[in-house]
C-alpha positions as CSV (number, residue, x, y, z in Angstrom):
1,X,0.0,0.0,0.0
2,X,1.8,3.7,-1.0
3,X,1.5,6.0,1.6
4,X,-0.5,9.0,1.5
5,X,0.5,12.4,0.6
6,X,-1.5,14.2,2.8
7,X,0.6,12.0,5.6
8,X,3.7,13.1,4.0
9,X,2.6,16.7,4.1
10,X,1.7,16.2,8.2
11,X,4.9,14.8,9.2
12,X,6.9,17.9,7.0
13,X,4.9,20.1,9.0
14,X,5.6,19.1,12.0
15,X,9.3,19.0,11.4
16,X,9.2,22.4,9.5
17,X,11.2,24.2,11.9
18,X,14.5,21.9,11.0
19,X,16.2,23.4,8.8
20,X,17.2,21.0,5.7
21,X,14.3,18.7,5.8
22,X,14.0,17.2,2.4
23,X,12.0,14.2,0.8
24,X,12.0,12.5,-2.2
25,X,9.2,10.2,-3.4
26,X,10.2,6.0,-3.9
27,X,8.0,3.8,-5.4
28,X,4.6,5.1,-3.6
29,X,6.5,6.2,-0.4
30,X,8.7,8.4,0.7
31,X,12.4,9.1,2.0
32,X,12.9,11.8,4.5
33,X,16.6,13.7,5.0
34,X,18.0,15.9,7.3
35,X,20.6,17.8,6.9
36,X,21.6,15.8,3.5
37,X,21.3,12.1,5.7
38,X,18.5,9.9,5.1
39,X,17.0,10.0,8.1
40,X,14.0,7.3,7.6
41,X,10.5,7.2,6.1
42,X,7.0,7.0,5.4
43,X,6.2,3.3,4.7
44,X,2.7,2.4,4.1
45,X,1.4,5.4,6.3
46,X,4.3,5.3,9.1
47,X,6.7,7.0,10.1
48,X,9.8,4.4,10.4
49,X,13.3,6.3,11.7
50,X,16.7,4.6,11.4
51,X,17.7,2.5,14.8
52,X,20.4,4.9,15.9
53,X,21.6,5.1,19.7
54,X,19.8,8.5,20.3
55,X,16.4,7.0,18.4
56,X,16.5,4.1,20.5
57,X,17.0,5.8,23.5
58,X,14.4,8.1,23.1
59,X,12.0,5.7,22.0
60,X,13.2,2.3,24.0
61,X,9.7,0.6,23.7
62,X,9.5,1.7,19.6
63,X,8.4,-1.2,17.8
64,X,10.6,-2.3,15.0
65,X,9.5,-2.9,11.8
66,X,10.6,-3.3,8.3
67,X,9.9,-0.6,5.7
68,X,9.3,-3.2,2.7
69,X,10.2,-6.6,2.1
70,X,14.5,-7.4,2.3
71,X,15.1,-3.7,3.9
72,X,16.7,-3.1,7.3
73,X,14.3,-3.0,10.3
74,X,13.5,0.6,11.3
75,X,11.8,1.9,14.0
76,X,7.8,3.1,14.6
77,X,7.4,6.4,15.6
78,X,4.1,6.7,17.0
79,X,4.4,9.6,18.8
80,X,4.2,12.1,15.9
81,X,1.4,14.3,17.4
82,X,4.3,15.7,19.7
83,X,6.1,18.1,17.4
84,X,9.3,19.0,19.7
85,X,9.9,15.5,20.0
86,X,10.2,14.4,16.5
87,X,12.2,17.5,15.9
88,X,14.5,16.7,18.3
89,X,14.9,12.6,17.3
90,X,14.6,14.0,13.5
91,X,17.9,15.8,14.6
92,X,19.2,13.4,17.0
93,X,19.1,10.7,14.4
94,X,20.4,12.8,11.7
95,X,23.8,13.8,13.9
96,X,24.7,10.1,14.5
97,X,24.3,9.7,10.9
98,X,27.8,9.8,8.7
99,X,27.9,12.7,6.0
100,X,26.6,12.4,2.3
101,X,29.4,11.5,0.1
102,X,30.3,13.1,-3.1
103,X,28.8,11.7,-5.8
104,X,31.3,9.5,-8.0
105,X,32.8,10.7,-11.6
């Protein structure tokens, strides 16, 4: 199922006072950055973050899923209602995160 751009638009919205939030659309979902990393997702209408130390000690209870079929698991953020905390684990995640390398010639 392809997640909903009306979701997508919510979850920008409530991170829209990071600065360098991005997204780019993936086969009916969608791939959130911050500060050039990717960052996590929305899969199938949730909001999945990479399993970082700082994620997974701010959410130790998260529930860990897998975005699609053969990917990574990632965790559930359920708690997306609560604006200063996703900022804050958007950024968390996204300074544990290594830089974006150059692309290749």
């Amino acid at each position: 199922m392809a997640s909903d751009r009306e979701y997508l638009d919510f979850i920008l919205e409530q991170l829209s006072d990071l600065p360098d939030i991005a997204w780019r659309a993936m086969m009916g979902e969608y791939i959130l950055y911050c500060r050039g990393r990717v960052i996590g997702g929305i899969y199938d209408n949730r909001l999945l973050v990479k399993p970082t130390k700082s994620a997974l000690a701010m959410m130790p209870d998260a529930d860990r899923e897998l975005p699609y079929e053969g990917a990574k698991e990632m965790l559930l953020v359920d708690n997306v209602d609560n604006r200063a905390f996703l900022q804050e684990l958007a950024a968390a995640v996204a300074d544990e995160l290594p830089a974006p390398r150059g692309k290749q010639k």
